[in-house]
Backbone as XML, in Angstrom:
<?xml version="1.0"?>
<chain id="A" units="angstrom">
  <residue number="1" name="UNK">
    <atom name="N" x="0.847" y="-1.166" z="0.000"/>
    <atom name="CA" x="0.000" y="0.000" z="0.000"/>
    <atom name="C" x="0.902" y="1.242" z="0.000"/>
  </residue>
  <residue number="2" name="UNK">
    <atom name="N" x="0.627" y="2.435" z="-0.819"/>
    <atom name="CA" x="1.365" y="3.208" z="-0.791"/>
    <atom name="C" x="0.892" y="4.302" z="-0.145"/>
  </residue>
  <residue number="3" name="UNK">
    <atom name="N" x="1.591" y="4.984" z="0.486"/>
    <atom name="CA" x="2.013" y="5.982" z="1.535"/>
    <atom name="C" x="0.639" y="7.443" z="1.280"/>
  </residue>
  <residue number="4" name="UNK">
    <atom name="N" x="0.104" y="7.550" z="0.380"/>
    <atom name="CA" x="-0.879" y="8.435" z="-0.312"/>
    <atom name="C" x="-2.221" y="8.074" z="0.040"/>
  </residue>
  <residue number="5" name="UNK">
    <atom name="N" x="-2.558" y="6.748" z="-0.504"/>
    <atom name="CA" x="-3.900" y="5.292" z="-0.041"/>
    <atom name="C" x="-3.927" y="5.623" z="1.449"/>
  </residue>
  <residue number="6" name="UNK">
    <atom name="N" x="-2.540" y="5.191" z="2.240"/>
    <atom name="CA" x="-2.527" y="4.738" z="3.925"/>
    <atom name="C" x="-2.659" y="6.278" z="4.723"/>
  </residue>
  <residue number="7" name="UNK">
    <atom name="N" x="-2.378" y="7.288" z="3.855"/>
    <atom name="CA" x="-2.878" y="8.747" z="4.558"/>
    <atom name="C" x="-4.532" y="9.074" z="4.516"/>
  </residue>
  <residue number="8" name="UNK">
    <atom name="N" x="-4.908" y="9.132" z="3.245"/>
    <atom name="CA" x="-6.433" y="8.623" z="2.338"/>
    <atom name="C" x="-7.611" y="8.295" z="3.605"/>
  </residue>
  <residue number="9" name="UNK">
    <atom name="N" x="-6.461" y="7.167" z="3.827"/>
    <atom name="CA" x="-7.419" y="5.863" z="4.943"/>
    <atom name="C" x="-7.556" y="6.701" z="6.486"/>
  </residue>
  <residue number="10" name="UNK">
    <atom name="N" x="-5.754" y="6.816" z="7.006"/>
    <atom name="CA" x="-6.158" y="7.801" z="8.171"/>
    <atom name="C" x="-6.972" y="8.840" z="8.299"/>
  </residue>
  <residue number="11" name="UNK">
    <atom name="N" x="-7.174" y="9.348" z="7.305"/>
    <atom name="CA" x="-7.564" y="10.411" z="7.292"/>
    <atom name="C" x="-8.905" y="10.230" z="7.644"/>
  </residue>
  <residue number="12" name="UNK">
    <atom name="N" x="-9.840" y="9.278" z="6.739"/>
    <atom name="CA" x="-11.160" y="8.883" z="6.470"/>
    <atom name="C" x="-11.358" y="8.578" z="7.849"/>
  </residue>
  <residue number="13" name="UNK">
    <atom name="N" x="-10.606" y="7.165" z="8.865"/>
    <atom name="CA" x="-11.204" y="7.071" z="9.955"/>
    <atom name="C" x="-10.617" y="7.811" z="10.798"/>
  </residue>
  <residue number="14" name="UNK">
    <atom name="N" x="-9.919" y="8.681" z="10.828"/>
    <atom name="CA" x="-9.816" y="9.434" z="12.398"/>
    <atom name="C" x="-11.051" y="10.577" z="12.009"/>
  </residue>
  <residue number="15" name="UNK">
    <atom name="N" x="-11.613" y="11.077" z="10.678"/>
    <atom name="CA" x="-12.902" y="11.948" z="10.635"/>
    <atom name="C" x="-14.020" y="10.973" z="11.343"/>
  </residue>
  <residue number="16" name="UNK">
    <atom name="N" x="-14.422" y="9.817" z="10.956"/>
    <atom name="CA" x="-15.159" y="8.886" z="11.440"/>
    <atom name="C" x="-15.292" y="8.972" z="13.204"/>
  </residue>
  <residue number="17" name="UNK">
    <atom name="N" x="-14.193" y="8.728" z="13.617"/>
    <atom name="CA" x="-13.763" y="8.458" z="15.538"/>
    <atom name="C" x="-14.190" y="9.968" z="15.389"/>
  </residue>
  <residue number="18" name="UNK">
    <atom name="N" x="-13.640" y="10.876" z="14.796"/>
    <atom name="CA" x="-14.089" y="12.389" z="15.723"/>
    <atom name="C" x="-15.964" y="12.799" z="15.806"/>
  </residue>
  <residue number="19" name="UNK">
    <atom name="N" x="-16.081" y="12.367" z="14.852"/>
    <atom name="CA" x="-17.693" y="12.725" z="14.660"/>
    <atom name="C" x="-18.539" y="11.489" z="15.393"/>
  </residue>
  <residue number="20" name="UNK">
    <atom name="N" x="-17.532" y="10.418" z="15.469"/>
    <atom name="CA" x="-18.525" y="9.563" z="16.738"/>
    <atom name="C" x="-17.711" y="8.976" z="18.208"/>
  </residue>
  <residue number="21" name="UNK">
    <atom name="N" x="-16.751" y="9.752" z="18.092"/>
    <atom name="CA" x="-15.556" y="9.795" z="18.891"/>
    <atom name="C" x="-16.804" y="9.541" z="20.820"/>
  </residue>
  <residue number="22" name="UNK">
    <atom name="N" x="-17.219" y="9.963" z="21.100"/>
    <atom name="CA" x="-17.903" y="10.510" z="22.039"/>
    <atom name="C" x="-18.853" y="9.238" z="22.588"/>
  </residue>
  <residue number="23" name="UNK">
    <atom name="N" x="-19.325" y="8.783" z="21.453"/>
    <atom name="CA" x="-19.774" y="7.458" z="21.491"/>
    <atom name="C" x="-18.959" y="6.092" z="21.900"/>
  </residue>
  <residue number="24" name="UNK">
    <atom name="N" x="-18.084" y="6.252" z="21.007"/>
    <atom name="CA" x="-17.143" y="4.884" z="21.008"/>
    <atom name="C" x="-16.483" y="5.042" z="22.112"/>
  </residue>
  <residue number="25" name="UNK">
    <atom name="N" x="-15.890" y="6.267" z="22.835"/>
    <atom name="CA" x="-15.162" y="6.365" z="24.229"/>
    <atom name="C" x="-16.129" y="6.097" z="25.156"/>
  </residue>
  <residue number="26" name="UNK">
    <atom name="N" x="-17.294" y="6.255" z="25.061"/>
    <atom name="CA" x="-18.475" y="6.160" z="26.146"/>
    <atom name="C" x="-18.893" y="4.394" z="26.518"/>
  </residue>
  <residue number="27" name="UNK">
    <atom name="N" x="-18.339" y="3.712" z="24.840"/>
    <atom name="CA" x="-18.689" y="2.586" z="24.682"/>
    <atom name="C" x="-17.573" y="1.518" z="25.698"/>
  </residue>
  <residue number="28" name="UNK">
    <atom name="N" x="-16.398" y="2.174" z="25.069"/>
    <atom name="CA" x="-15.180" y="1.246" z="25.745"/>
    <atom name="C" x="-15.504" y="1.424" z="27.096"/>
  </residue>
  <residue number="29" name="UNK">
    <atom name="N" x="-15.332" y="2.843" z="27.268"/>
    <atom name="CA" x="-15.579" y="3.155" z="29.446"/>
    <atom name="C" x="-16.907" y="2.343" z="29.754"/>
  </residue>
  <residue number="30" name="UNK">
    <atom name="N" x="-17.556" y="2.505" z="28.993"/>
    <atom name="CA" x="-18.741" y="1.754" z="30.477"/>
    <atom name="C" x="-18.898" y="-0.024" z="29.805"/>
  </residue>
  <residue number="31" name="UNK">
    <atom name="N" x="-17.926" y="-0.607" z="29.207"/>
    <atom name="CA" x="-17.686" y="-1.952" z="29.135"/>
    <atom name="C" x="-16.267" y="-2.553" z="30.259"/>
  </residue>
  <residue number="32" name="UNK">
    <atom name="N" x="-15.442" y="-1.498" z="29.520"/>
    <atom name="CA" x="-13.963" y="-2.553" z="30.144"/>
    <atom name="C" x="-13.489" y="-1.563" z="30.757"/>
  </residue>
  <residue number="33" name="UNK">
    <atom name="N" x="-13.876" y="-0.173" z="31.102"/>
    <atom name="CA" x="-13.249" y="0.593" z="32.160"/>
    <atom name="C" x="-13.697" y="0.921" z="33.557"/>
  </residue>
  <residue number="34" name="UNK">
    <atom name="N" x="-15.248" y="0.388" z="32.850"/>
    <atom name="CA" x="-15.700" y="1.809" z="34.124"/>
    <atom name="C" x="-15.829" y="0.776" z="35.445"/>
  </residue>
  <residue number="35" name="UNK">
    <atom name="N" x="-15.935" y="-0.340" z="35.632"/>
    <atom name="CA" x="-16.212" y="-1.444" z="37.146"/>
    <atom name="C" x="-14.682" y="-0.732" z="37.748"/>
  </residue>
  <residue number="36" name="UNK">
    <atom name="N" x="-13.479" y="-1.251" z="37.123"/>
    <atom name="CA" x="-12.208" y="-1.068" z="38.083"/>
    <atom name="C" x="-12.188" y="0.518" z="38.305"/>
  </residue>
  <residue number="37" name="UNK">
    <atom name="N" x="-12.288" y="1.613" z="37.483"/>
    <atom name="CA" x="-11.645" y="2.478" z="38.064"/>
    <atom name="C" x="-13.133" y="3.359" z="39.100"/>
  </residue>
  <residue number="38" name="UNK">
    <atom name="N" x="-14.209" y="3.090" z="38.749"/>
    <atom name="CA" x="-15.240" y="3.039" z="39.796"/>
    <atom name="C" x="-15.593" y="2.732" z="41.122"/>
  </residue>
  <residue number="39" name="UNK">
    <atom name="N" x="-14.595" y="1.407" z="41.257"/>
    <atom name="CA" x="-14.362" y="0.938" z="42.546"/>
    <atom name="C" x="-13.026" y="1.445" z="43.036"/>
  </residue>
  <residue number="40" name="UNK">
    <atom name="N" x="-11.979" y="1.503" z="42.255"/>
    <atom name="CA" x="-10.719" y="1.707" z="43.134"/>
    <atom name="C" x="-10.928" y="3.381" z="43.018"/>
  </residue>
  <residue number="41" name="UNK">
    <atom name="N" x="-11.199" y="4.046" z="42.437"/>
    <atom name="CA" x="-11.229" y="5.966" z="42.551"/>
    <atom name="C" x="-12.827" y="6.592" z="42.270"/>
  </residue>
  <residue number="42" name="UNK">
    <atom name="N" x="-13.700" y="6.119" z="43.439"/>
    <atom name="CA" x="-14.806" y="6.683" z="42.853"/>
    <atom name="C" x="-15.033" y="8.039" z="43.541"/>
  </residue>
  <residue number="43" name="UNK">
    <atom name="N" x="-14.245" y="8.867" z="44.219"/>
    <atom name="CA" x="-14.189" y="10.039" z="44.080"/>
    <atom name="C" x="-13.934" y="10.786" z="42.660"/>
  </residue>
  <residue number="44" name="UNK">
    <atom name="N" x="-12.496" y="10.122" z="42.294"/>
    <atom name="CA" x="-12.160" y="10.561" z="41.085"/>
    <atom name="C" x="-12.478" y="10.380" z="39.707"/>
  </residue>
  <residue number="45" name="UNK">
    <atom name="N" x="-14.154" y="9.519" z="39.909"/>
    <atom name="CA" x="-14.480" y="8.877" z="38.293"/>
    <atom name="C" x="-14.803" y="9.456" z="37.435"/>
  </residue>
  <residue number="46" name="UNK">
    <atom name="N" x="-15.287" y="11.137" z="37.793"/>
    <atom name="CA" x="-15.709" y="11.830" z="36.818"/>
    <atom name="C" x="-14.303" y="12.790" z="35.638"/>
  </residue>
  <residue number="47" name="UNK">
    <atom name="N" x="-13.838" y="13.005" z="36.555"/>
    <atom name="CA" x="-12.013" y="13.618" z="36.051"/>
    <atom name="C" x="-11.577" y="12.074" z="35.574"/>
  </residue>
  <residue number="48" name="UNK">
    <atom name="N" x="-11.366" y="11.260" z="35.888"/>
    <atom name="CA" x="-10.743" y="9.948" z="35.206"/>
    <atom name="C" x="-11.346" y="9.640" z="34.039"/>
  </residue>
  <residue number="49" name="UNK">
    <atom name="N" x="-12.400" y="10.027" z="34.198"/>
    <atom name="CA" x="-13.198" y="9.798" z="32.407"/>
    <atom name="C" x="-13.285" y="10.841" z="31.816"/>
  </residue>
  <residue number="50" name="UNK">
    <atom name="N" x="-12.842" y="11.964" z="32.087"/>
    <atom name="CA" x="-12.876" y="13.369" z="31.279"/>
    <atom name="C" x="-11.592" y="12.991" z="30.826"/>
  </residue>
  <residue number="51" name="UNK">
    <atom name="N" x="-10.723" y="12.780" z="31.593"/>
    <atom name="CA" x="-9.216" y="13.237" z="31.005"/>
    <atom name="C" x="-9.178" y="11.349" z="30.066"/>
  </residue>
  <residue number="52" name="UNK">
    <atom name="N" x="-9.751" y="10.525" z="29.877"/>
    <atom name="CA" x="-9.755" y="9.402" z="29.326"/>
    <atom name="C" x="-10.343" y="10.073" z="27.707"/>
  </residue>
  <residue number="53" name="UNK">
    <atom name="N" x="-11.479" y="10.538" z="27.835"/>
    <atom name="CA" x="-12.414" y="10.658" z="26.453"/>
    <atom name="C" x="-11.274" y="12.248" z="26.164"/>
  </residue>
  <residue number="54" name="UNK">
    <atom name="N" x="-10.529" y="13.205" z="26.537"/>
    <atom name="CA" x="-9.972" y="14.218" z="26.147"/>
    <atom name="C" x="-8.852" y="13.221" z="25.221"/>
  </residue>
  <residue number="55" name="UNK">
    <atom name="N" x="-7.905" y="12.570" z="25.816"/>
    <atom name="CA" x="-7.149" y="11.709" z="25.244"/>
    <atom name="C" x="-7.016" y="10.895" z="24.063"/>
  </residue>
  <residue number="56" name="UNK">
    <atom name="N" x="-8.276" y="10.539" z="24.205"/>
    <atom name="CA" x="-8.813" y="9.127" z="23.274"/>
    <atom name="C" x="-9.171" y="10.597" z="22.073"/>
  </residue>
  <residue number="57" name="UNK">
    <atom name="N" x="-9.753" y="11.498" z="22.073"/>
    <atom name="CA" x="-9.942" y="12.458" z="21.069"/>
    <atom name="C" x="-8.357" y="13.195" z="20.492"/>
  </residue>
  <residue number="58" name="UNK">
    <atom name="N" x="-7.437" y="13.555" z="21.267"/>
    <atom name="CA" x="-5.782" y="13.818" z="21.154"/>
    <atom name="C" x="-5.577" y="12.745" z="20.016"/>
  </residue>
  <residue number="59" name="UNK">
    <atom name="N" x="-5.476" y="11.690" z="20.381"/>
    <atom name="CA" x="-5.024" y="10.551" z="19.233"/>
    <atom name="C" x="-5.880" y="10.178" z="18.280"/>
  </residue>
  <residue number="60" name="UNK">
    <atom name="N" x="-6.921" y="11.045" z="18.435"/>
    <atom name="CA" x="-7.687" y="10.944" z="16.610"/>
    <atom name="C" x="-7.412" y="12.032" z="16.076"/>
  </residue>
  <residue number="61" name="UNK">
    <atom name="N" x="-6.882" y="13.199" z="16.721"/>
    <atom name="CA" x="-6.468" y="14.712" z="15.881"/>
    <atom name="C" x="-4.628" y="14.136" z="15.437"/>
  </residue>
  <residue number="62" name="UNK">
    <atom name="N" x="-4.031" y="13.215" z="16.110"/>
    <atom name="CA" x="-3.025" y="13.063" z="16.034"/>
    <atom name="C" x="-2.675" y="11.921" z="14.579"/>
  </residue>
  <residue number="63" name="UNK">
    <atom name="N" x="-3.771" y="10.990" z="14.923"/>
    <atom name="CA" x="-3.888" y="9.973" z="13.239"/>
    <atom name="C" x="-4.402" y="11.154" z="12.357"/>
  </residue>
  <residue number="64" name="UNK">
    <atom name="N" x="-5.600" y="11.612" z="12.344"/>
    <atom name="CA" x="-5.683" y="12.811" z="11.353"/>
    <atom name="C" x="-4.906" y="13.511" z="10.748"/>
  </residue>
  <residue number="65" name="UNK">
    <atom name="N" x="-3.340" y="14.118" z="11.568"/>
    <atom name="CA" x="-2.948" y="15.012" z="11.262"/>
    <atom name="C" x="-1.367" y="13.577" z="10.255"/>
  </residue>
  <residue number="66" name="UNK">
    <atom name="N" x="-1.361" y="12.920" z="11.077"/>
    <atom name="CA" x="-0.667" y="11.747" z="10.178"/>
    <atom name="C" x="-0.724" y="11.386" z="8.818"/>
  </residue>
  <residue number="67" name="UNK">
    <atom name="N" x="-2.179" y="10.928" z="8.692"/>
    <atom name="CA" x="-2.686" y="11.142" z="7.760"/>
    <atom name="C" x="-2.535" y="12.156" z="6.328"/>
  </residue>
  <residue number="68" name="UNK">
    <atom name="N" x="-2.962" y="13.304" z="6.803"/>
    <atom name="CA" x="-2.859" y="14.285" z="5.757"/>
    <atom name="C" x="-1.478" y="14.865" z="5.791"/>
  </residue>
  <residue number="69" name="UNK">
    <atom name="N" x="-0.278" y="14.303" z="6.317"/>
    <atom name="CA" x="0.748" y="14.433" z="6.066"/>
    <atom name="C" x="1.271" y="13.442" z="4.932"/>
  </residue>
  <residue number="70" name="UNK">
    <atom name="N" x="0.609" y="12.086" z="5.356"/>
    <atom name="CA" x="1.318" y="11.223" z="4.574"/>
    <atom name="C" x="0.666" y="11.206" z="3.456"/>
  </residue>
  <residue number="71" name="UNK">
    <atom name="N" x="-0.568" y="11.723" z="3.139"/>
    <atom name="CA" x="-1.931" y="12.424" z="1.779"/>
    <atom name="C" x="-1.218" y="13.346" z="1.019"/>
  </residue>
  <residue number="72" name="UNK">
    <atom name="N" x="-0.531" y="14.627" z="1.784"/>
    <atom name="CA" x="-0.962" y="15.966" z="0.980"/>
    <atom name="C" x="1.151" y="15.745" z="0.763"/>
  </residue>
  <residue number="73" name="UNK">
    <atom name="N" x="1.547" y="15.416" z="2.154"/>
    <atom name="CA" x="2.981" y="16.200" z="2.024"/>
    <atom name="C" x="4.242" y="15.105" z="1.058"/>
  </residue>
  <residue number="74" name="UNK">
    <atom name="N" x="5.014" y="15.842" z="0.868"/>
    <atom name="CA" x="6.458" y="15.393" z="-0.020"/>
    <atom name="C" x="7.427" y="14.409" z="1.364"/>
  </residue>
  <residue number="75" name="UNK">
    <atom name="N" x="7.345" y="12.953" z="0.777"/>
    <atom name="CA" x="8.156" y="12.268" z="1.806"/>
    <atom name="C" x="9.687" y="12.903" z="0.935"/>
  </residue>
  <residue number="76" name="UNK">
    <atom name="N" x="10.872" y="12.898" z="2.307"/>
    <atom name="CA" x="12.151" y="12.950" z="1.502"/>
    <atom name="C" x="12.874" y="11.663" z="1.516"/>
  </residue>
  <residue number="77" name="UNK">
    <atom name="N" x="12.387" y="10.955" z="2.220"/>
    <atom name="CA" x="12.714" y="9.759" z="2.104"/>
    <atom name="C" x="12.604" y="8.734" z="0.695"/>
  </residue>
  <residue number="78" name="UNK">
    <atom name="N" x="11.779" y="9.196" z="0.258"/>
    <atom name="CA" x="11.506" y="8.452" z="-1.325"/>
    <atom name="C" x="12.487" y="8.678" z="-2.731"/>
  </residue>
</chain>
């Protein structure tokens, strides 16, 4: 696959995760996150899942921006 296609692609699903980004973090936390850190920090569950879903959104602006590097920009490596 070449480097143009595999930006193409990032690009397509990190737009996808951002526009349902909110969902799918809501999905993972209240399957496989939310029992342990509920019980061991339930003072802290509301900040533990803010700064979880802030994160999980960081690394879809971060494939995005991957993406349209490896889409738009000149590798010098080639």
């Amino acid at each position: 696959m070449n480097k143009k296609k595999l930006g193409k692609i990032l690009v397509i699903i990190s737009i996808m995760l951002l526009l349902t980004g909110w969902y799918f973090n809501h999905f993972i936390w209240g399957i496989i996150l939310y029992l342990p850190f509920n019980m061991l920090f339930s003072e802290l569950f509301n900040e533990i899942y803010l700064s979880y879903c802030l994160s999980m959104m960081l690394i879809y602006f971060l494939m995005g921006y991957l993406g349209i590097k490896l889409w738009l920009g000149e590798n010098k490596l080639d």
